[in-house]
C-alpha positions as CSV (number, residue, x, y, z in Angstrom):
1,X,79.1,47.9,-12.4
2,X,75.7,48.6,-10.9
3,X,74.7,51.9,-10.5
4,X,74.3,53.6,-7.2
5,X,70.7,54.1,-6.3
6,X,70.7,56.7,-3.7
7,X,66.4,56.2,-1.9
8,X,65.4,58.6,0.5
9,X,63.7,56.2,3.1
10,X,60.9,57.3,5.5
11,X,60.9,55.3,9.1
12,X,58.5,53.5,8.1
13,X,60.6,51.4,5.7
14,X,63.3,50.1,8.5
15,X,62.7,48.1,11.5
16,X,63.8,49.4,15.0
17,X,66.2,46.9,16.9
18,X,65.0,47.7,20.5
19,X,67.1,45.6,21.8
20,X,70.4,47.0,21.2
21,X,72.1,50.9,21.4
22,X,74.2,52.8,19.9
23,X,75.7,54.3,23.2
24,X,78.2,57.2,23.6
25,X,81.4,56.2,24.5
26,X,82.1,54.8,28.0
27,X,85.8,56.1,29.0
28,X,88.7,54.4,31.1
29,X,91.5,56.4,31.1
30,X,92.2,59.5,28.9
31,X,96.3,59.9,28.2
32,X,98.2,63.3,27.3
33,X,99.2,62.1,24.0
34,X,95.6,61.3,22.5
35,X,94.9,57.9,23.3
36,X,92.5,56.5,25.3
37,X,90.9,53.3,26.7
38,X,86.7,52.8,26.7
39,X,85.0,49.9,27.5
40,X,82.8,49.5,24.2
41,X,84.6,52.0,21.4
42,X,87.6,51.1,19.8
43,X,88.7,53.1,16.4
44,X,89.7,57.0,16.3
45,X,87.6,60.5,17.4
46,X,88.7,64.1,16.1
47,X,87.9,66.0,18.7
48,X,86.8,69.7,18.3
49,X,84.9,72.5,20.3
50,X,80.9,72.5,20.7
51,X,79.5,73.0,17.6
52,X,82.3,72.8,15.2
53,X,81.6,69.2,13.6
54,X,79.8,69.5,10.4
55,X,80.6,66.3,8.0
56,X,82.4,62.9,8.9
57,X,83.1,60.1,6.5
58,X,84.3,56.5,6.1
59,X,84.6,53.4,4.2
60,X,85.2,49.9,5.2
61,X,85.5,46.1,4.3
62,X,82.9,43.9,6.1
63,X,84.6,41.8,8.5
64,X,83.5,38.1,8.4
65,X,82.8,36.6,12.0
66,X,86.0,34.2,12.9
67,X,85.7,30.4,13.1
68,X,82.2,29.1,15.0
69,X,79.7,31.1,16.4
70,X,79.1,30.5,20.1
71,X,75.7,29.4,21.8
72,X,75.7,33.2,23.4
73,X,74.6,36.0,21.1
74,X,77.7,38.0,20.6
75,X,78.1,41.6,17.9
76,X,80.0,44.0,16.6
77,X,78.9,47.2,15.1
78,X,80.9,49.5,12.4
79,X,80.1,53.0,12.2
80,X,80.9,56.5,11.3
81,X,79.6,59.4,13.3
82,X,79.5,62.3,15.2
83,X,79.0,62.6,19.2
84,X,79.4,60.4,21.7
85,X,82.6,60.8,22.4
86,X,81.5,63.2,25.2
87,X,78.3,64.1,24.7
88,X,74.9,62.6,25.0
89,X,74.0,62.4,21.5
90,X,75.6,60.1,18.6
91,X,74.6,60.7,14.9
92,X,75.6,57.5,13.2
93,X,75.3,54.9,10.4
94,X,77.2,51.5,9.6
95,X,77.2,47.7,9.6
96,X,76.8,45.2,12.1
97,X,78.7,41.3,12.3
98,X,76.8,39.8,14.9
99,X,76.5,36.1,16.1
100,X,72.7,35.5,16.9
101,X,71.3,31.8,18.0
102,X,74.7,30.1,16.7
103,X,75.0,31.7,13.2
104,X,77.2,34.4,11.8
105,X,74.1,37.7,10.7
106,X,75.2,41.0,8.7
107,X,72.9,44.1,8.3
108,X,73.7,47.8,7.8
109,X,71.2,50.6,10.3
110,X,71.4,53.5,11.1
111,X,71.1,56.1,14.9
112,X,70.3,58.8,16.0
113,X,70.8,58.4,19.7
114,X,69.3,58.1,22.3
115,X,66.5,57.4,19.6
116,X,66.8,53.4,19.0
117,X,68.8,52.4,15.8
118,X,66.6,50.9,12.8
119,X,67.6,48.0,10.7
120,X,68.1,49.0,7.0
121,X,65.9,46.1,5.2
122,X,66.9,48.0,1.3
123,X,70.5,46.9,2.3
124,X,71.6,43.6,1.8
125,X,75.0,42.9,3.8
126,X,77.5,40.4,3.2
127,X,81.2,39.8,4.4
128,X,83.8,41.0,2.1
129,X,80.8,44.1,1.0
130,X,83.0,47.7,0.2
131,X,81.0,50.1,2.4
132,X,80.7,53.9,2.5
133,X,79.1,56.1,4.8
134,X,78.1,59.6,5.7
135,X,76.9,61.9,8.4
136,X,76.6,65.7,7.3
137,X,74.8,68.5,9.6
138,X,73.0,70.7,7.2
139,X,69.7,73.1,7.9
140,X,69.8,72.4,11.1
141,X,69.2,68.6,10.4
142,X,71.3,65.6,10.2
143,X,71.8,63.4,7.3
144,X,73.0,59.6,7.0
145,X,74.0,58.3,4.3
146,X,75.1,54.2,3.8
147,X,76.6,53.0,0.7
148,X,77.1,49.3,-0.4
149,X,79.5,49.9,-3.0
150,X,79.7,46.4,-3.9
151,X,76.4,45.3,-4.5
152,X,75.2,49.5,-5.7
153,X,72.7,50.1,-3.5
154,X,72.7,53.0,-1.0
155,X,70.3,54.3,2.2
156,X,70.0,58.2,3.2
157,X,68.1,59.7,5.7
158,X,67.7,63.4,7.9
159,X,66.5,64.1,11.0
160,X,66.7,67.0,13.3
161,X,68.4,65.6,16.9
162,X,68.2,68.2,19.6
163,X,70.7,69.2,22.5
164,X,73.4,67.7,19.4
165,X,76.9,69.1,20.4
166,X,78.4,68.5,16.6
167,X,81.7,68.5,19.0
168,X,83.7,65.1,17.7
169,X,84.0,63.1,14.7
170,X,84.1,59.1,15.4
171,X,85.3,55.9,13.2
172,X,84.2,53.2,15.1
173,X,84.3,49.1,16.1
174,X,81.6,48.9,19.0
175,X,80.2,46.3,21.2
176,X,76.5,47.3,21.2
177,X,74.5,48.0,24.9
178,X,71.3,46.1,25.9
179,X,70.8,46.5,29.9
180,X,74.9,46.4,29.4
181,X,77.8,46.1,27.3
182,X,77.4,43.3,25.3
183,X,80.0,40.4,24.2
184,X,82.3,41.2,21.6
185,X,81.6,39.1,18.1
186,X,84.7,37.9,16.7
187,X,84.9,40.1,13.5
188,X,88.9,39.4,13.2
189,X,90.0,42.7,11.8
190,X,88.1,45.2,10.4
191,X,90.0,47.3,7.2
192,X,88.8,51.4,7.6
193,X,90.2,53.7,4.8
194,X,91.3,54.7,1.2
195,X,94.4,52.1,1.6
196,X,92.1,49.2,2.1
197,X,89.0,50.3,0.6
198,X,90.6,51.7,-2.9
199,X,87.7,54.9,-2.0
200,X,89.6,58.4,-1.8
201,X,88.4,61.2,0.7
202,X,86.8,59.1,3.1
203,X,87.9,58.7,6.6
204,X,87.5,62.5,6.5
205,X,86.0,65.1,8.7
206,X,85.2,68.8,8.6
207,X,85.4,70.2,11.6
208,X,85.6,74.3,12.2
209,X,85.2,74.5,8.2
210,X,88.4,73.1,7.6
211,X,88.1,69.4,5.8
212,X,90.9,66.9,5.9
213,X,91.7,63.1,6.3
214,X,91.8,61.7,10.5
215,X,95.4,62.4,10.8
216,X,95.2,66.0,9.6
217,X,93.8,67.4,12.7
218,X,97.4,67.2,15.0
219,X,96.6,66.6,18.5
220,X,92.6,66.6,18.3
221,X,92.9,62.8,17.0
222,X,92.2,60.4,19.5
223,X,92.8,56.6,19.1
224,X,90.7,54.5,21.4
225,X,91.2,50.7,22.6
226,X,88.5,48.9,24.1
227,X,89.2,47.1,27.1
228,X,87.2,45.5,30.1
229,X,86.7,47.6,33.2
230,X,89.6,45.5,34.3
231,X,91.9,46.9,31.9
232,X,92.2,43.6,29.6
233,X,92.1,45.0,25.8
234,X,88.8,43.3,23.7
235,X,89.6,45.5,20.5
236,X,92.9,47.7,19.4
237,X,93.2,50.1,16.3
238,X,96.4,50.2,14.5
239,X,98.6,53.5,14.0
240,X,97.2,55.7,11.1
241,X,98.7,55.1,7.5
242,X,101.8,57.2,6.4
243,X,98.8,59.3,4.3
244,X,96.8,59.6,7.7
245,X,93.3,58.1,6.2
246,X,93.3,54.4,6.9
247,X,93.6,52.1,10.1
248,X,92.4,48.5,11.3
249,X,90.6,47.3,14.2
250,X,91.7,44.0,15.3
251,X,89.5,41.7,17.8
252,X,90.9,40.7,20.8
253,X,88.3,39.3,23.2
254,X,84.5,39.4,23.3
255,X,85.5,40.5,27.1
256,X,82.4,40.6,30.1
């Protein structure tokens, strides 16, 4: 097994995509019993008070884009964060599985929003790729760390974001924002957590100094469905595993 190379990268050494954002969550509906609907997140938030967010991490399977891809661009972006779900702010990392001029594309980046994301050119992403990833509040600076356990290579990076509310914790399918929300890729389902990933203590968060898997934190856990401003659903997480660390996201539509 290779071994993991963790390089401290400077900006320099990642391109920025201007094109597309890493946007806080946009909300439909907000139930009682901790679900909710937005119309470009779908995955699961712990939700704490300003300030009380200090770690978040994940690990996932790189979903492969489904059958042809179309003529229109179409992507899908996997991330762990925190904020957004919120708040202005999003400190996040993860993998994209776009469709761009007809043909499936796969790289990892990495946000801090509203700062544009950067393309991570150490990474090389494939479908099927075991990833784990990172974001920790430390010295008053944020720090992102992307692992590509299958191939051994790893990305980390720190950056000081103001106005951050370090208020939620965020495991995330997105369709990405440029002038709007974006189509949907066809990523099929996308595999989060220990049960899939064979990775223990990931799909954890610490939040008020207590650290523990999604499920742990009672009724601070929200699971989100993306659907269309008309209600139709484009991306649904299952229900936590019985150990409360692991979920999928399933594709529905690429919706408008």
């Amino acid at each position: 097994m290779a071994t993991v190379a963790i390089a401290i990268m400077l900006l320099l050494s990642a391109l920025p995509i201007f094109a597309l954002s890493i946007a806080p969550a946009e909300h439909g509906a907000l139930d009682l019993n901790g679900s909710s609907t937005s119309t470009n997140w779908s995955g699961y938030a712990v939700v704490g008070g300003k300030g009380s967010v200090t770690d978040v991490k994940g690990s996932w399977i790189v979903p492969a884009i489904q059958g042809t891809c179309p003529s229109t661009d179409q992507y899908s972006s996997h991330w762990v964060g925190i904020d957004g779900y919120k708040s202005s702010t999003v400190e996040q990392t993860g993998t994209d599985s776009d469709c761009q001029g007809g043909v499936a594309v796969y790289n990892a980046w990495y946000e801090f929003y509203p700062h544009p994301s950067f393309t991570i050119n150490s990474l090389t992403i494939s479908p099927g790729d075991t990833i784990t990833a990172e974001v920790k509040y430390m010295s008053n600076k944020f720090v992102v760390t992307i692992t590509d356990t299958t191939t051994g290579h790893a990305f980390s990076i720190s950056q000081k974001v103001n106005s951050a509310a370090r208020s939620s914790a965020e495991w995330i399918t997105e369709a990405p924002y440029s002038g709007g929300i974006l189509p949907l890729a066809n990523f099929g389902t996308v595999s989060w957590g220990n049960d899939y990933t064979g990775i223990s203590s990931t799909n954890y968060a610490t939040v008020k100094g207590v650290t523990g898997p999604i499920g742990s934190f009672g009724s601070s856990v929200h699971s989100i469905t993306m659907a269309t401003s008309g209600g139709a659903t484009k991306a649904s997480p299952s229900p936590l595993s019985a150990d409360n660390t692991s979920f999928t996201v399933t594709w529905v539509s690429s919706g408008p």
